[in-house]
N, C-alpha and C positions, 0 to 999 in steps of 0.2 A: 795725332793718331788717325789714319787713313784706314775706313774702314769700308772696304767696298764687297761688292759680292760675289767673288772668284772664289773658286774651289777653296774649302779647307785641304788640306794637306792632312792626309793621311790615310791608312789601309781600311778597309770594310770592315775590321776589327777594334778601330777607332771609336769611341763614343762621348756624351759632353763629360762624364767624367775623366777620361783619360785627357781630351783636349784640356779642359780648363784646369784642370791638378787637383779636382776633387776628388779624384781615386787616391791619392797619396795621404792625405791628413786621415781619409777611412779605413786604408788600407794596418796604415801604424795603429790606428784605435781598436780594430779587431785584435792585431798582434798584442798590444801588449791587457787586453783582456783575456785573454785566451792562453800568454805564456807563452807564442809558437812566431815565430818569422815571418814579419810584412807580406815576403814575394809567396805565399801561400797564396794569397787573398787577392792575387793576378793572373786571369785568364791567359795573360800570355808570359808566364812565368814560372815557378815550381807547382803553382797548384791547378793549373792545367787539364782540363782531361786529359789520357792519352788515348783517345781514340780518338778524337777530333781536333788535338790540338788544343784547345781551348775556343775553337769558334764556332763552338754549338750547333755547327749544321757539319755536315761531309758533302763534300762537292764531288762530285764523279764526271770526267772528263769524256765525252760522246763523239772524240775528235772532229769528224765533219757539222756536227750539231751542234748548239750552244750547249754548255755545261750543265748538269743539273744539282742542285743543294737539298740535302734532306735532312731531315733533325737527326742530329747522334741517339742511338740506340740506347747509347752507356750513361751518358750525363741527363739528356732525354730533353737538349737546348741548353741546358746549365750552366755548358761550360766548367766547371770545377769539377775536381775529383771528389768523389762520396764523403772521403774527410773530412776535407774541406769546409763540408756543410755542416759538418756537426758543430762548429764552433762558430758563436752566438753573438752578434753585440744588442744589447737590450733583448729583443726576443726574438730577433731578424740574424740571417744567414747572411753570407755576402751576396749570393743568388739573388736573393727577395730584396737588400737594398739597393741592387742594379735595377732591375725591373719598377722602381717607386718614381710615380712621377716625382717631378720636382717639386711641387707643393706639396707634398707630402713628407717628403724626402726632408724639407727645410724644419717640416713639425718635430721631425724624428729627431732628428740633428740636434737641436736647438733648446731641449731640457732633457730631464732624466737621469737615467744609467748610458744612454748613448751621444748624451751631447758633446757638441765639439764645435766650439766657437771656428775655426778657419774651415771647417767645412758649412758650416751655415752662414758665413758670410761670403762664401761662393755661389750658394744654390739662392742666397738673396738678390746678388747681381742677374742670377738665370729668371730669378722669380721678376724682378723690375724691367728687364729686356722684353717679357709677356711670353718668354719661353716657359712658365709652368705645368704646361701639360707633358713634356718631352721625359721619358724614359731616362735613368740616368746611363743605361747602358747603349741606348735605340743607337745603331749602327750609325756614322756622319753619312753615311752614303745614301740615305732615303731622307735625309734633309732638304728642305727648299733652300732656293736660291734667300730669301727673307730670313728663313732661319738660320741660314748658315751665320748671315752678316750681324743678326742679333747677338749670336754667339761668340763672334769676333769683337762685338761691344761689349757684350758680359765680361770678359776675361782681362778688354783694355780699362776695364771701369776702376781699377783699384792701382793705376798706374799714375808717373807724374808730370804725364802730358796737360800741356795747355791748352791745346787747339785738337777738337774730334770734328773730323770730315768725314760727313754719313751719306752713301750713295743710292738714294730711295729705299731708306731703313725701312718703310711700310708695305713693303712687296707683300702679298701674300696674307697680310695682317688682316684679321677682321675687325669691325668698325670701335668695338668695345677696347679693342690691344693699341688701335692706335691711339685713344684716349691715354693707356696706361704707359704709352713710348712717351707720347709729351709728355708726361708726368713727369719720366725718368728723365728727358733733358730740361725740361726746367729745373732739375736738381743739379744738371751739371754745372747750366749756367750759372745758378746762385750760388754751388761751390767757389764761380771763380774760372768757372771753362768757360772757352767761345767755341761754338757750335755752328759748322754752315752743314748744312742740309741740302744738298739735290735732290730735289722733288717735284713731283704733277700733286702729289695728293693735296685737294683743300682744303683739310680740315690743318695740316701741317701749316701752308702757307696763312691761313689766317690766324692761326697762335704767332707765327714769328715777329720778331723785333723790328725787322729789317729785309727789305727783299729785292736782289736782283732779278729781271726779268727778262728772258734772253730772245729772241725773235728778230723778225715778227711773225717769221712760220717755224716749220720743223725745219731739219736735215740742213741741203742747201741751200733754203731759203731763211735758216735761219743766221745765229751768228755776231747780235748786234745787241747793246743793252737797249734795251726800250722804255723800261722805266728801273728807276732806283726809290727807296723812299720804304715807308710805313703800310702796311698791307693798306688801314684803313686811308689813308692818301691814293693809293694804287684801286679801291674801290670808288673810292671818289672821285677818280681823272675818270676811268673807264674808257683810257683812250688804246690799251691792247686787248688781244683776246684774253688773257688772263685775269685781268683786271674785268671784262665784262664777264666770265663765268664765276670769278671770284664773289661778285657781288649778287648774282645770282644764291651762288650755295651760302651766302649770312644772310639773304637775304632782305638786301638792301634796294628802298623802294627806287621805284625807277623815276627814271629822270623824266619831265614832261618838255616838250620844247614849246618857246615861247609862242604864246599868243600872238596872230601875226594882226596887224593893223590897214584896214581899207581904208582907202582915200576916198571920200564922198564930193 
């Protein structure tokens, strides 16, 4: 599983529940509480506004100027037709469980009159990726470059790859989330994955098992293994720049050079 941080693939109408297939397992649980058809409880489907389409703004085209978006008048950002809303799962519309973060989302899911085990075992991979705070509706197109690839983790997390290649998973990550990403692949590993990671971050390379180290500069001056070995081996030579900033941030005391001896 190659999980780098290129574009998601998909329209401004895209969100992590349509990417991940969490719209599908919620979608059938409204329908069949309600008595009424799945594609109701899909903004880009029978239950649609039709004034907007279903993408809760109206864009109006200013030909030589960039376009401008403004909230639907009718749904009032909803997206859904007024019907639509009327029907309930637990005491939430479809509207209001798009709009739930994901921690949230995962409480909703996950007991009661609204639970539904394949939906909270989805919003659990979004919660372990450190994506909890994201909208389940929030548009893919005002995603970061970090959260996009978290996301592409979340979705490959339940598949039956051997080997995940993560392309500096901590982009954008605050210092708390990176804690909670190694969490998430030390779970991989003990499942049974191998795990290589391209990374600068230190707190990454000093969790790992194992570390190549590429140099001895950037760009064209880089290119060449420099050291191989155990991060705490690679703190202990100190003979690349990484190895001295590595030993730096565990801080590890410095090394004194020998006493030198006069001859009397």
């Amino acid at each position: 599983m190659s999980v780098d941080q290129g574009p998601i693939r998909g329209s401004r109408r895209s969100n992590p529940a349509t990417y991940t297939g969490l719209l599908d397992p919620i979608r059938k649980a409204f329908a069949k509480a309600n008595g009424v058809k799945p594609a109701l409880f899909s903004a880009n489907s029978e239950g649609a506004c039709p004034n907007c389409n279903g993408a809760g703004v109206v864009y109006t085209d200013l030909a030589m100027m960039a376009g401008v978006a403004t909230l639907c008048e009718v749904c009032e950002g909803k997206r859904f037709q007024a019907e639509v809303l009327d029907y309930k799962l637990g005491d939430k519309d479809i509207s209001q469980v798009l709009t739930m973060p994901v921690t949230k989302a995962e409480e909703f899911f996950g007991a009661g009159e609204a639970r539904i085990p394949a939906a909270h075992k989805i919003l659990g991979h979004l919660a372990d990726v450190g994506l909890g705070y994201l909208s389940l509706g929030q548009p893919l197109t005002t995603l970061s470059g970090g959260e996009r690839q978290r996301l592409k983790l979340a979705t490959h997390m339940s598949e039956a790859g051997g080997v995940y290649v993560l392309d500096e998973p901590t982009a954008g990550l605050h210092l708390a989330d990176v804690e909670q990403l190694l969490a998430l692949l030390d779970r991989l590993v003990d499942s049974g994955k191998s795990v290589i990671v391209i990374e600068h971050h230190q707190a990454v390379m000093a969790h790992a098992d194992w570390i190549i180290d590429l140099g001895p500069g950037a760009g064209h001056d880089g290119g060449q293994i420099v050291f191989e070995g155990t991060p705490a081996d690679l703190v202990a030579a100190r003979t690349t720049l990484t190895g001295q900033h590595l030993a730096a941030y565990v801080g590890a005391p410095v090394k004194k050079a020998p006493a030198r001896r006069t001859a009397r």
